[in-house]
mmCIF file of the C-alpha atoms, coordinates in Angstrom:
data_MODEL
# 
_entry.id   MODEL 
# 
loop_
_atom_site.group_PDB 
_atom_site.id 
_atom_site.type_symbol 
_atom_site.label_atom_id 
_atom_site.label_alt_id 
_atom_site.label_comp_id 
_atom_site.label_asym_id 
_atom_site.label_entity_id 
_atom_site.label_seq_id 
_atom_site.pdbx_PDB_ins_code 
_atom_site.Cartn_x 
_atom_site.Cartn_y 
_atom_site.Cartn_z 
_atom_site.occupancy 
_atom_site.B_iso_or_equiv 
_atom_site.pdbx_formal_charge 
_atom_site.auth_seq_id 
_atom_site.auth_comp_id 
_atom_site.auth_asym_id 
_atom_site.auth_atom_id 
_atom_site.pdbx_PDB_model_num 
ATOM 1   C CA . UNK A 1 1   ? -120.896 165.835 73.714  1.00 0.00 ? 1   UNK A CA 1 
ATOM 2   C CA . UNK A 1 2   ? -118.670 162.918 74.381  1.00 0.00 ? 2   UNK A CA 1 
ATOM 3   C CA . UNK A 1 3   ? -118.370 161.021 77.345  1.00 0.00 ? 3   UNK A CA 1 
ATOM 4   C CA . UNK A 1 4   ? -115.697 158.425 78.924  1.00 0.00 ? 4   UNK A CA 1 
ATOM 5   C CA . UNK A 1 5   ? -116.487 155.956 81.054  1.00 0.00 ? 5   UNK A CA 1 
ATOM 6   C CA . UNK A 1 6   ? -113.982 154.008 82.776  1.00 0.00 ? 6   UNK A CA 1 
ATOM 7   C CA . UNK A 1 7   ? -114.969 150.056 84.019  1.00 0.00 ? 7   UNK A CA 1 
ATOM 8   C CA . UNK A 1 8   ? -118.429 150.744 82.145  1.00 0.00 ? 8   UNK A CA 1 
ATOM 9   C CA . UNK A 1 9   ? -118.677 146.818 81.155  1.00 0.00 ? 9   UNK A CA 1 
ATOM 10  C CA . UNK A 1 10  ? -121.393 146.316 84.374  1.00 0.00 ? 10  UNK A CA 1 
ATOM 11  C CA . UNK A 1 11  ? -122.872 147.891 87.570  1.00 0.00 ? 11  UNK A CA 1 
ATOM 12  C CA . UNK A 1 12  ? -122.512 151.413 88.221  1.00 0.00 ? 12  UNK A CA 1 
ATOM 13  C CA . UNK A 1 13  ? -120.390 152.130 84.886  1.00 0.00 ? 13  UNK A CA 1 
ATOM 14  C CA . UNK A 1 14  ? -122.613 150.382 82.528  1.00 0.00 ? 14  UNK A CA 1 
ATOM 15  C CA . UNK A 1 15  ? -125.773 152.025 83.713  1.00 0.00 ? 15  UNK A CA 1 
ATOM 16  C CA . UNK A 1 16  ? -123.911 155.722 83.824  1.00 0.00 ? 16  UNK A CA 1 
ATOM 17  C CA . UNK A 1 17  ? -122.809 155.057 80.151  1.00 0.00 ? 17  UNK A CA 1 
ATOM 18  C CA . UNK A 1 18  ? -126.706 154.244 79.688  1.00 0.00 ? 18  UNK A CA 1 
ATOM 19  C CA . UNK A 1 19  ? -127.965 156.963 80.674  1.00 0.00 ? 19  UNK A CA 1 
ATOM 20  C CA . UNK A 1 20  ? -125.508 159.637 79.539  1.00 0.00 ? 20  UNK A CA 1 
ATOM 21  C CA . UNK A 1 21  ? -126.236 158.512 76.115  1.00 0.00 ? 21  UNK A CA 1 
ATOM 22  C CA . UNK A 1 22  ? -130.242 158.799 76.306  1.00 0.00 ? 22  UNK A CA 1 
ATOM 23  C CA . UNK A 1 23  ? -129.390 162.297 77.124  1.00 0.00 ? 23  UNK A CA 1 
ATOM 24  C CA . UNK A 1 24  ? -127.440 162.562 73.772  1.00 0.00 ? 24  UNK A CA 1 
ATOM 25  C CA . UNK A 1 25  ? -123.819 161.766 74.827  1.00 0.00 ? 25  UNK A CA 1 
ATOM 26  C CA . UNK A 1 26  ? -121.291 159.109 72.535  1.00 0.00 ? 26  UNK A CA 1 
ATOM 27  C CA . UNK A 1 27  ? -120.157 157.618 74.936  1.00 0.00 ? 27  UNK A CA 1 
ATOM 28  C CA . UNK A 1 28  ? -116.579 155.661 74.618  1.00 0.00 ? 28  UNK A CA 1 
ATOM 29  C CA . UNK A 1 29  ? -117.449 152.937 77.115  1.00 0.00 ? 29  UNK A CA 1 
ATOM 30  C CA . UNK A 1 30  ? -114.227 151.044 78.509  1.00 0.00 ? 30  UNK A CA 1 
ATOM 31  C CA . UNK A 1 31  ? -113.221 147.999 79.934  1.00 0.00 ? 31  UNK A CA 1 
ATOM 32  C CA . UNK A 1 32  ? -110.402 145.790 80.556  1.00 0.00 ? 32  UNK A CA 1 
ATOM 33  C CA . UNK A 1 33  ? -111.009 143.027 77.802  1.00 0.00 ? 33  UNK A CA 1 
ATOM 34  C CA . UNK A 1 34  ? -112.181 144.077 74.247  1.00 0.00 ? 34  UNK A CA 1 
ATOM 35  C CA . UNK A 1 35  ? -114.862 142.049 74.467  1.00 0.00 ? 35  UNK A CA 1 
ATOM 36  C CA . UNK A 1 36  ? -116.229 143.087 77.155  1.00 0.00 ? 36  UNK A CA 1 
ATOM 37  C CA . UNK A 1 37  ? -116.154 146.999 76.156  1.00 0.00 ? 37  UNK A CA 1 
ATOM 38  C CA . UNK A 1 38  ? -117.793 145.356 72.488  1.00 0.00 ? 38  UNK A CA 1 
ATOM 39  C CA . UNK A 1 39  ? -120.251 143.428 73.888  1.00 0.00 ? 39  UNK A CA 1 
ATOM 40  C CA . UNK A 1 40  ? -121.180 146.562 76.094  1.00 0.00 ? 40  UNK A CA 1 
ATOM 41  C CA . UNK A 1 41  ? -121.719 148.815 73.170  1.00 0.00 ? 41  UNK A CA 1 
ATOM 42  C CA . UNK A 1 42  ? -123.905 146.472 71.501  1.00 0.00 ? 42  UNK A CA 1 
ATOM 43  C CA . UNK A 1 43  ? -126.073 146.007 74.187  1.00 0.00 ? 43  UNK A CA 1 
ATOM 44  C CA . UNK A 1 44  ? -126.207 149.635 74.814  1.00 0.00 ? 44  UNK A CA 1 
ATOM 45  C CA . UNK A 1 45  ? -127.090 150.901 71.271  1.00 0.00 ? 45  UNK A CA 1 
ATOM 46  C CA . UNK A 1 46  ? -125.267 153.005 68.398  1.00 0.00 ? 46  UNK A CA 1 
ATOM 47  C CA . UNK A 1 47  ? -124.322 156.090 70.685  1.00 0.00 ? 47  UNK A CA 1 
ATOM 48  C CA . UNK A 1 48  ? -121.833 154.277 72.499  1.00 0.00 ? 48  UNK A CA 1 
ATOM 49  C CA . UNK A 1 49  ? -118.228 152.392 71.088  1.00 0.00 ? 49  UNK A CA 1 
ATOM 50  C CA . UNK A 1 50  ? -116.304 150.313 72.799  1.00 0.00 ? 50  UNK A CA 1 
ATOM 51  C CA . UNK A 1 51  ? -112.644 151.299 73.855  1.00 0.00 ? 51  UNK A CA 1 
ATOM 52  C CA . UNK A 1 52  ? -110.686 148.780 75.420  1.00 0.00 ? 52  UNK A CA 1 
ATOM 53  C CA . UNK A 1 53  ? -109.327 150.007 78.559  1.00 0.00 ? 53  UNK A CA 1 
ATOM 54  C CA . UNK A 1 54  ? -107.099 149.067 81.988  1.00 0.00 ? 54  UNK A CA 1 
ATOM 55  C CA . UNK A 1 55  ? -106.780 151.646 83.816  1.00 0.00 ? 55  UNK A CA 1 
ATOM 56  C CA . UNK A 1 56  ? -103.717 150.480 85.542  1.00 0.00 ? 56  UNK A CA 1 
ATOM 57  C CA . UNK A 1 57  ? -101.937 150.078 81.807  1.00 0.00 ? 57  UNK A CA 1 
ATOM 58  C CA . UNK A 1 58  ? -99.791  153.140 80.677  1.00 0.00 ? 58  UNK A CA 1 
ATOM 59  C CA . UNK A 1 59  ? -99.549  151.727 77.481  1.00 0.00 ? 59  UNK A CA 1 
ATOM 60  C CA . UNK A 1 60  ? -103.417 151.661 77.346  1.00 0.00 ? 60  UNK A CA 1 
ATOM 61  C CA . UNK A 1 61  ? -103.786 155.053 78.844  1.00 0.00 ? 61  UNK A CA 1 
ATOM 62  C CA . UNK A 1 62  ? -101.356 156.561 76.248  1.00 0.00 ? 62  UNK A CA 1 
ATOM 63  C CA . UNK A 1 63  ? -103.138 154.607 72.995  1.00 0.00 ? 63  UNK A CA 1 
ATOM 64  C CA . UNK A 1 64  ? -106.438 156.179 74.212  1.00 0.00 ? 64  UNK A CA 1 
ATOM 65  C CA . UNK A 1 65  ? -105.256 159.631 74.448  1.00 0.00 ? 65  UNK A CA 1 
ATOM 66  C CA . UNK A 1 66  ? -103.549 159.332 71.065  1.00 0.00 ? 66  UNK A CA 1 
ATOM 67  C CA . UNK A 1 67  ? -106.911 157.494 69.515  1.00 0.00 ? 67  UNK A CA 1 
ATOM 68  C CA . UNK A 1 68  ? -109.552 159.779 71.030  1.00 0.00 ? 68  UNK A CA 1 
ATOM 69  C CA . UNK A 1 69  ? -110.313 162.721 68.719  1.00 0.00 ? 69  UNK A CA 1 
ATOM 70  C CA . UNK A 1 70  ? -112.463 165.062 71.166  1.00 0.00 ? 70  UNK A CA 1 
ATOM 71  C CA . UNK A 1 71  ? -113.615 164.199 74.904  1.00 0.00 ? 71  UNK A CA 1 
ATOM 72  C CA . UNK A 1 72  ? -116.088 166.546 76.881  1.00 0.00 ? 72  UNK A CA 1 
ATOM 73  C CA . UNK A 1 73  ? -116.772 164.036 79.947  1.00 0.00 ? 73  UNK A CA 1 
ATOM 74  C CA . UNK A 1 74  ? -114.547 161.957 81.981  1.00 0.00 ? 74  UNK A CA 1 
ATOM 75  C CA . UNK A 1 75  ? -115.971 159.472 84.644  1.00 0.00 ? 75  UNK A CA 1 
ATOM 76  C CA . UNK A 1 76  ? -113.729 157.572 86.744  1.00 0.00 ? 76  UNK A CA 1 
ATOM 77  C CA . UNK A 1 77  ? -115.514 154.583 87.696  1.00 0.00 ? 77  UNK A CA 1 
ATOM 78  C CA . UNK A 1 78  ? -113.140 151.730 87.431  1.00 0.00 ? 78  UNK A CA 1 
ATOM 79  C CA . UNK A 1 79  ? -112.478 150.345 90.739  1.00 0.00 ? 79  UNK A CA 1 
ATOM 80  C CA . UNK A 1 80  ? -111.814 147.294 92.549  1.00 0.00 ? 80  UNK A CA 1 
ATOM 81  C CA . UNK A 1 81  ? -111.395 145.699 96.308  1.00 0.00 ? 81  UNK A CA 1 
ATOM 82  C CA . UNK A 1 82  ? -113.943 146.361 98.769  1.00 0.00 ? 82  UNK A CA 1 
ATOM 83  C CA . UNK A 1 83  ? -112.223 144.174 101.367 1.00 0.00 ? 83  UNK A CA 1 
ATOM 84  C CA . UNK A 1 84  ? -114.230 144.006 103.970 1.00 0.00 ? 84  UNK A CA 1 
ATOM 85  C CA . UNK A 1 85  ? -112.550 141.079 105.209 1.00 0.00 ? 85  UNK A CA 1 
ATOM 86  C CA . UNK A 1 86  ? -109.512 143.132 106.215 1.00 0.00 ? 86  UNK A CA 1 
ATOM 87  C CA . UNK A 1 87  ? -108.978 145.803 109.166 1.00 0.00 ? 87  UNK A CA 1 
ATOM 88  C CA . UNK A 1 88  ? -106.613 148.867 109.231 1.00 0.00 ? 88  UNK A CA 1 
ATOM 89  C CA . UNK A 1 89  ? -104.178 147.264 112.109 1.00 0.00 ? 89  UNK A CA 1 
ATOM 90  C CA . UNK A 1 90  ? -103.815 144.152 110.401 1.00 0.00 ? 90  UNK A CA 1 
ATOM 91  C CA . UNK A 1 91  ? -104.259 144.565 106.105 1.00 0.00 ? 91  UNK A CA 1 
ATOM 92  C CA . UNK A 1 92  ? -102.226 143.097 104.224 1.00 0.00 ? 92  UNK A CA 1 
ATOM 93  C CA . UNK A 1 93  ? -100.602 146.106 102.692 1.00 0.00 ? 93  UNK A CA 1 
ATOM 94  C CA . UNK A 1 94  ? -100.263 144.432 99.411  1.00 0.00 ? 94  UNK A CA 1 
ATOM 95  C CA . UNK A 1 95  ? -103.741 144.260 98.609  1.00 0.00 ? 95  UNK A CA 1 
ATOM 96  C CA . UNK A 1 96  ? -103.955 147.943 99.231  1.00 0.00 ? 96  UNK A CA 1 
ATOM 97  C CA . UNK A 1 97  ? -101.239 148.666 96.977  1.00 0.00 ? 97  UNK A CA 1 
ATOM 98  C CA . UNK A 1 98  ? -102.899 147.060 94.134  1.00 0.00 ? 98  UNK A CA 1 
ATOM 99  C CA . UNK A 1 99  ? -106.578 148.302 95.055  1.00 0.00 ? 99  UNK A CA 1 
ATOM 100 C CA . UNK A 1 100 ? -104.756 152.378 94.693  1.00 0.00 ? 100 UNK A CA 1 
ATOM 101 C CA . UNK A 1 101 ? -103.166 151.415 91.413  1.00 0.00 ? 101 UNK A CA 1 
ATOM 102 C CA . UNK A 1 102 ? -107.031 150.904 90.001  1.00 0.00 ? 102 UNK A CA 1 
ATOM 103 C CA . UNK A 1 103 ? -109.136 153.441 92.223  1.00 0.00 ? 103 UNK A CA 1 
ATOM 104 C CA . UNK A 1 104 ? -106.065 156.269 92.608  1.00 0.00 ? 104 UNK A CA 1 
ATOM 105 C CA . UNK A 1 105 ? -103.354 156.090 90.088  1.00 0.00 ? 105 UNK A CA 1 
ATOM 106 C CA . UNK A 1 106 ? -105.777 154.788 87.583  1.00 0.00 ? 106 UNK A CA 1 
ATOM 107 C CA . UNK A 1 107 ? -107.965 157.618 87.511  1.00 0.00 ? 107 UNK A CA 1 
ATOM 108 C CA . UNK A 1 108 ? -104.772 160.193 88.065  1.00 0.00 ? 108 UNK A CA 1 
ATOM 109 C CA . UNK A 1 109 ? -102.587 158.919 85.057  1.00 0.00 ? 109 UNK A CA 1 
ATOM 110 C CA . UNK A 1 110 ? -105.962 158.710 82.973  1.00 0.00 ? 110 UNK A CA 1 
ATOM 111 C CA . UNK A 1 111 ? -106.963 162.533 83.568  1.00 0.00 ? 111 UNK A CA 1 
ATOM 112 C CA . UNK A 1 112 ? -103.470 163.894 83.401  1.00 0.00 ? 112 UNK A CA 1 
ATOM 113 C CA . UNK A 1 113 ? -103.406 162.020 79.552  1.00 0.00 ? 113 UNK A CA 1 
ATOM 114 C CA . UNK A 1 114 ? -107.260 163.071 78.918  1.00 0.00 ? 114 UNK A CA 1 
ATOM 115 C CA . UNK A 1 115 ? -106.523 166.882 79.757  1.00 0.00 ? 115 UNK A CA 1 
ATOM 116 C CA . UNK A 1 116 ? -105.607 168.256 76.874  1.00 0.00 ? 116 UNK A CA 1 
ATOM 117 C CA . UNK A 1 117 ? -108.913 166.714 75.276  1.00 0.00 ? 117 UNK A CA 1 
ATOM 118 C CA . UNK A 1 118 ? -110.475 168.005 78.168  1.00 0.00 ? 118 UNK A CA 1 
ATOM 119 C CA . UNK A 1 119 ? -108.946 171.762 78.104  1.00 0.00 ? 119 UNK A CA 1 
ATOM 120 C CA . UNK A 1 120 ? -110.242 172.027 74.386  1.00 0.00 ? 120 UNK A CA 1 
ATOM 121 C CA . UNK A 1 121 ? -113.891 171.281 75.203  1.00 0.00 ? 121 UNK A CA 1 
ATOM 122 C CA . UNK A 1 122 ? -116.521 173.745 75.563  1.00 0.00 ? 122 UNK A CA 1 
ATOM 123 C CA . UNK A 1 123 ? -117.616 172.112 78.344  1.00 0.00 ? 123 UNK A CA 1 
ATOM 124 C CA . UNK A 1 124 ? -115.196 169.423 80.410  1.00 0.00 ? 124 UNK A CA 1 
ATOM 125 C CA . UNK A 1 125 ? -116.604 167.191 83.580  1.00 0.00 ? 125 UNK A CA 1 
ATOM 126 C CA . UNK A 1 126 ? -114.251 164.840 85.662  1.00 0.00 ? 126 UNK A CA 1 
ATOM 127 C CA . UNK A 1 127 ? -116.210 163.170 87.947  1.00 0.00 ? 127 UNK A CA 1 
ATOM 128 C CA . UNK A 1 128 ? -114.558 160.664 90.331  1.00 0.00 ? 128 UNK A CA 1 
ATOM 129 C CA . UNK A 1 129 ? -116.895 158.357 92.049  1.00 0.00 ? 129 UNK A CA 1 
ATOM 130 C CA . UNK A 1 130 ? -116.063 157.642 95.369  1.00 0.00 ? 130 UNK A CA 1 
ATOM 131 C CA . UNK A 1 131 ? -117.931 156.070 98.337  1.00 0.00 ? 131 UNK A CA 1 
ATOM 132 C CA . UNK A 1 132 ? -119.476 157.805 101.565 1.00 0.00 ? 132 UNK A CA 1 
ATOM 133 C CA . UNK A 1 133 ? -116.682 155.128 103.279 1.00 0.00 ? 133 UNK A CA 1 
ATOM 134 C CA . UNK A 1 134 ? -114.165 157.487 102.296 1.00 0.00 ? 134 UNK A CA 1 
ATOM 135 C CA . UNK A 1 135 ? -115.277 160.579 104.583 1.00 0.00 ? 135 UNK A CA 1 
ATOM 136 C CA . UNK A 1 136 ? -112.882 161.220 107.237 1.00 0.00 ? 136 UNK A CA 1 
ATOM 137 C CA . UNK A 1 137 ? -115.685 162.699 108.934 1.00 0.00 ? 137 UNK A CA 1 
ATOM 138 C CA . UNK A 1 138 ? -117.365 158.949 109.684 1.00 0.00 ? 138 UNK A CA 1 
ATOM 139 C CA . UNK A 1 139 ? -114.506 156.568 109.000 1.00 0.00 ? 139 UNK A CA 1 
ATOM 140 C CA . UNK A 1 140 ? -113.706 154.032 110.903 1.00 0.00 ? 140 UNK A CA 1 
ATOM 141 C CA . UNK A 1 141 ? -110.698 150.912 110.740 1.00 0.00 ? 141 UNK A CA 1 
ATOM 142 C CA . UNK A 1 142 ? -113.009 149.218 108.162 1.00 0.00 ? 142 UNK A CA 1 
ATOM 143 C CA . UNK A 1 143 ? -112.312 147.992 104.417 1.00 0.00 ? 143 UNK A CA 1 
ATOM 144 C CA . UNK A 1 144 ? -108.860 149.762 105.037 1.00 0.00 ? 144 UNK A CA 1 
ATOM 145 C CA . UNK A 1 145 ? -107.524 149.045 100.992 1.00 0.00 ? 145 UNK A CA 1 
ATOM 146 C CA . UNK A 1 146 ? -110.681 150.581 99.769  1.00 0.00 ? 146 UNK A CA 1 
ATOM 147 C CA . UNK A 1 147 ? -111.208 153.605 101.891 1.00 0.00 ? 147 UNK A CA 1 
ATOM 148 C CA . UNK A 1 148 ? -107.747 154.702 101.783 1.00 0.00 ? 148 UNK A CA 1 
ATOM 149 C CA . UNK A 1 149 ? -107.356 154.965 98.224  1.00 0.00 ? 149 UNK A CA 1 
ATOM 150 C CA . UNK A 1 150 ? -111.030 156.308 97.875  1.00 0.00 ? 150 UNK A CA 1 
ATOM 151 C CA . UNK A 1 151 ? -110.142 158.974 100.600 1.00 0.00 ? 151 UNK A CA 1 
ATOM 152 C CA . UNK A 1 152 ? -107.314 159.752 98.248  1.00 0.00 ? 152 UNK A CA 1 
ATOM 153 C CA . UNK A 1 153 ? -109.331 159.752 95.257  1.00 0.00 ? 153 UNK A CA 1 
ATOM 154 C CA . UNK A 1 154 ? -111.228 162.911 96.946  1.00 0.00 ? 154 UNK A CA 1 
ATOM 155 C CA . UNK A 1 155 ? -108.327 164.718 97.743  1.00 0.00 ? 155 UNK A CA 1 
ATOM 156 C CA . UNK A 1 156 ? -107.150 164.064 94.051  1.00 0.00 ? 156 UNK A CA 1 
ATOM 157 C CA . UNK A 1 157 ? -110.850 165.529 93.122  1.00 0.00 ? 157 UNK A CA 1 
ATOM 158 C CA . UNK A 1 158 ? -109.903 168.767 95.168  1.00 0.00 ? 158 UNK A CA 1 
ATOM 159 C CA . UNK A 1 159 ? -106.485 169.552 93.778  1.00 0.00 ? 159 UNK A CA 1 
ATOM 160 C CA . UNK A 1 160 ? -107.807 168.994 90.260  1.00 0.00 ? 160 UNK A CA 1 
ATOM 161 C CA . UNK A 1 161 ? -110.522 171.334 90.714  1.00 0.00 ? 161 UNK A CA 1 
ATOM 162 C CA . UNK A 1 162 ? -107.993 173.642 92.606  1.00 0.00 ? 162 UNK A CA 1 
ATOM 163 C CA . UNK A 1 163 ? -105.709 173.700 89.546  1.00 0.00 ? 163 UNK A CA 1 
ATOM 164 C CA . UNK A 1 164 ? -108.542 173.213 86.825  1.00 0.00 ? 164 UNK A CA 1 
ATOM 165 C CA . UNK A 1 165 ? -110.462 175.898 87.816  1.00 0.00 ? 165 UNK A CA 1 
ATOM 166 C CA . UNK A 1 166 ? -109.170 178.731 85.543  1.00 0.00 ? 166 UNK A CA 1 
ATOM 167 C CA . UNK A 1 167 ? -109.609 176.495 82.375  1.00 0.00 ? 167 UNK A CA 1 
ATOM 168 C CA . UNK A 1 168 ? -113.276 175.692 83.256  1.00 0.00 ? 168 UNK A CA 1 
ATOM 169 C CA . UNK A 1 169 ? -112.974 172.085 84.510  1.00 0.00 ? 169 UNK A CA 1 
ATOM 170 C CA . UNK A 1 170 ? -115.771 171.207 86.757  1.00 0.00 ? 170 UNK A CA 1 
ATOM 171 C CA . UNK A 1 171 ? -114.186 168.456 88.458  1.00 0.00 ? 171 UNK A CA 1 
ATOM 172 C CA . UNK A 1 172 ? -116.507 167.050 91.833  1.00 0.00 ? 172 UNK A CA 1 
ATOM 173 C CA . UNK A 1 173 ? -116.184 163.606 93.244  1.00 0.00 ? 173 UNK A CA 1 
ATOM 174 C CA . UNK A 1 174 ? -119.644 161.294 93.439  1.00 0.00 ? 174 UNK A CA 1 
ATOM 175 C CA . UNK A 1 175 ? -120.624 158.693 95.978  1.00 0.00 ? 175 UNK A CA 1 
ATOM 176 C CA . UNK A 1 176 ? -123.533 156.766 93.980  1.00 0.00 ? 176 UNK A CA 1 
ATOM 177 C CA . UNK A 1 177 ? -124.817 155.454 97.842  1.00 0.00 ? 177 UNK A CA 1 
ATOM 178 C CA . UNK A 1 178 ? -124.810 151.812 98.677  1.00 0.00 ? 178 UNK A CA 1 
ATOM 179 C CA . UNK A 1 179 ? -126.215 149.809 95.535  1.00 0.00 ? 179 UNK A CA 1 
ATOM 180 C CA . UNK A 1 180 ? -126.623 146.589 93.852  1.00 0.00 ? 180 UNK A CA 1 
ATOM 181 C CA . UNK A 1 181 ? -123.881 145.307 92.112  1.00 0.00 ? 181 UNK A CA 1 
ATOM 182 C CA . UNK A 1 182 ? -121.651 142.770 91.981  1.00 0.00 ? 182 UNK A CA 1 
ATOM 183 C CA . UNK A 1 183 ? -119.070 144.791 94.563  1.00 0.00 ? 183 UNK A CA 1 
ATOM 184 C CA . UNK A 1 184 ? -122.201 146.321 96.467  1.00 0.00 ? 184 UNK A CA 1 
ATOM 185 C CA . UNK A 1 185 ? -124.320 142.883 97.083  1.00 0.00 ? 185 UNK A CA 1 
ATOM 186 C CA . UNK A 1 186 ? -127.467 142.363 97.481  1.00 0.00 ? 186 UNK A CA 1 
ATOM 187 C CA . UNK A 1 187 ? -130.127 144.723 99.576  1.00 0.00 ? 187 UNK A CA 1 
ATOM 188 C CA . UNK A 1 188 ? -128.601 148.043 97.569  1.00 0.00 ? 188 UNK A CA 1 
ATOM 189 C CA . UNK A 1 189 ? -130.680 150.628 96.058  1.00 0.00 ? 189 UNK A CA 1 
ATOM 190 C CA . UNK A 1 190 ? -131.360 150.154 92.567  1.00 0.00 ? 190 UNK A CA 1 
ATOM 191 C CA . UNK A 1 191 ? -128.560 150.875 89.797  1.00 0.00 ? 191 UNK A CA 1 
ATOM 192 C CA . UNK A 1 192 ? -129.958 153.289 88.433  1.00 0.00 ? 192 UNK A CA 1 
ATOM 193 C CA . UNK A 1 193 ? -130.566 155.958 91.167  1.00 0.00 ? 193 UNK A CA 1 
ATOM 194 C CA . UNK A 1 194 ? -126.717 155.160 91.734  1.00 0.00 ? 194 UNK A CA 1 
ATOM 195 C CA . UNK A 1 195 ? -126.115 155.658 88.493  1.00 0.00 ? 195 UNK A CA 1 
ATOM 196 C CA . UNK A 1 196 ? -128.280 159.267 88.249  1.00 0.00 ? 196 UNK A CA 1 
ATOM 197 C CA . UNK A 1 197 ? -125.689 160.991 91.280  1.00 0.00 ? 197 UNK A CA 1 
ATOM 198 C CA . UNK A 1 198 ? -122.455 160.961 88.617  1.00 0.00 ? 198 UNK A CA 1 
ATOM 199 C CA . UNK A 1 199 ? -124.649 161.820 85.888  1.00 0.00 ? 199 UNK A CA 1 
ATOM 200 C CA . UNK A 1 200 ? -125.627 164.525 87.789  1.00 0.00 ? 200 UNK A CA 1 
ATOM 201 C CA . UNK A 1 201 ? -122.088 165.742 88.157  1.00 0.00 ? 201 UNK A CA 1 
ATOM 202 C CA . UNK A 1 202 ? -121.352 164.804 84.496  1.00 0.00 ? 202 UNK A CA 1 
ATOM 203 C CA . UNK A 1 203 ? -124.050 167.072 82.777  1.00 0.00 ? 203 UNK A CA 1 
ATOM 204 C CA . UNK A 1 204 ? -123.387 170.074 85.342  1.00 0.00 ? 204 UNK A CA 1 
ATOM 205 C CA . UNK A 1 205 ? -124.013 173.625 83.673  1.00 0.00 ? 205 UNK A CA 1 
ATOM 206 C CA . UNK A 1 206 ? -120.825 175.424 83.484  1.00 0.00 ? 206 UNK A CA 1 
ATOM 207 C CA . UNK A 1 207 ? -121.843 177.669 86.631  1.00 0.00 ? 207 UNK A CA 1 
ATOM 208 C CA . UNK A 1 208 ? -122.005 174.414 88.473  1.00 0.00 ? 208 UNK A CA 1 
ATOM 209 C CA . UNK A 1 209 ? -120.093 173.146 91.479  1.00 0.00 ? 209 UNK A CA 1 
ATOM 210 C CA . UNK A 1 210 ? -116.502 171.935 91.169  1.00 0.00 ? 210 UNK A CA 1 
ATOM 211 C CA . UNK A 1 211 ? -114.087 170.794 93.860  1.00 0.00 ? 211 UNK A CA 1 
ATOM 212 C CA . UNK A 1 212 ? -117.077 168.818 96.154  1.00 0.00 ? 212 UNK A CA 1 
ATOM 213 C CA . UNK A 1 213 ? -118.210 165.233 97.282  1.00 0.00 ? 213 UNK A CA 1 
ATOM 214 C CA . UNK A 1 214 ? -122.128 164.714 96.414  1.00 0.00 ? 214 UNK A CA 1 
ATOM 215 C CA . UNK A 1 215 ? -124.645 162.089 96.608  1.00 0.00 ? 215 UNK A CA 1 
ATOM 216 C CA . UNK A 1 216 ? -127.712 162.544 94.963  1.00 0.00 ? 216 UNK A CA 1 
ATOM 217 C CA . UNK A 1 217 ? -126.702 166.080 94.226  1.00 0.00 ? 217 UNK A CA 1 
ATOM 218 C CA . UNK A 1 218 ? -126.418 166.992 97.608  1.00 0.00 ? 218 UNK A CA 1 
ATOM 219 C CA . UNK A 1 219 ? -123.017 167.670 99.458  1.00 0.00 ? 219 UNK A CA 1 
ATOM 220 C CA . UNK A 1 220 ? -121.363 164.839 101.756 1.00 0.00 ? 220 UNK A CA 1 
ATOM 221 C CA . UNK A 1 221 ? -118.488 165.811 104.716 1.00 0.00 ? 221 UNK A CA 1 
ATOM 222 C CA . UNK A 1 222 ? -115.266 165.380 103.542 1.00 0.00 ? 222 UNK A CA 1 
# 
């Protein structure tokens, strides 16, 4: 089985790419620079490569679909801008525009390119991780550039799944909890219980869920 994982240089992506290959994965690990993505693979051992990746690149997006042979499991991790500094009535809309290019258009251009590796796998994953801040059930006027494009990230999840369904796609969107990393700070749960929720939803058997919003396994509102 091989895995993708986007932004896997540190936190939540480096410790996903850890774990899916004890359980056997390659795992293409990505990140913006090259060294960052080689450094990565060293430290993580011979069943992961680097590929250098930015998410918000076309040109990068299109060289790794061309480069990438076979793909069974796509995580969308990259993301950026948890602003809390900023509130809904007064953000500065350009910061929010730049957060969706990494944590919604990112992840959108990057599966449409990935699907046909996808479609010919025995066994395809997308999971999008997300954040609980994204619910529309609890959200408030709060980290406005972060939760929108996360919110939009979920309903991304659900039309893929929607659309991916026939081809046997499990596609499910993951919010790893509050934990800490550079973007989470300090007073998090560890990394890698984080880490475990999208692995979870990347090593799903095929009768699994697609189309939902989990933590730990376990459903979240929408």
């Amino acid at each position: 089985m091989i895995a993708l994982v986007t932004g896997a240089n540190r936190g939540i992506g480096r410790e996903v790419a850890r774990q899916l290959a004890d359980t056997g994965h390659t795992v293409l690990v990505t990140a913006r620079s090259a060294e960052a993505a080689e450094a990565t693979a060293r430290d993580l051992g011979p069943r992961t490569h680097p590929l250098r990746l930015d998410v918000t690149s076309e040109a990068d997006i299109t060289a790794a679909a061309r480069d990438i042979d076979a793909l069974d499991v796509l995580v969308n991790n990259a993301a950026i801008t948890y602003d809390t500094w900023q509130r809904a009535t007064t953000a500065d809309l350009d910061v929010v525009r730049e957060a969706a290019e990494t944590n919604l258009y990112g992840p959108w251009r990057l599966t449409q390119a990935l699907l046909p590796l996808l479609r010919a796998s025995a066994h395809p994953r997308v999971v999008n991780v997300s954040s609980e801040v994204a619910s529309l059930t609890s959200m408030g006027g709060g980290t406005p550039a972060y939760s929108a494009s996360k919110a939009a990230l979920n309903a991304l999840t659900r039309m893929l799944a929607a659309e991916l369904r026939a081809d046997g796609v499990l596609v499910n969107a993951v919010c790893p909890g509050w934990v800490a990393t550079d973007m989470g700070g300090v007073g998090g749960r560890p990394v890698e219980e984080g880490a475990a929720s999208v692995v979870w939803a990347a090593t799903l058997p095929d009768d699994g869920p697609t189309g939902g919003f989990f933590r730990d396994g376990l459903p979240l509102p929408w």
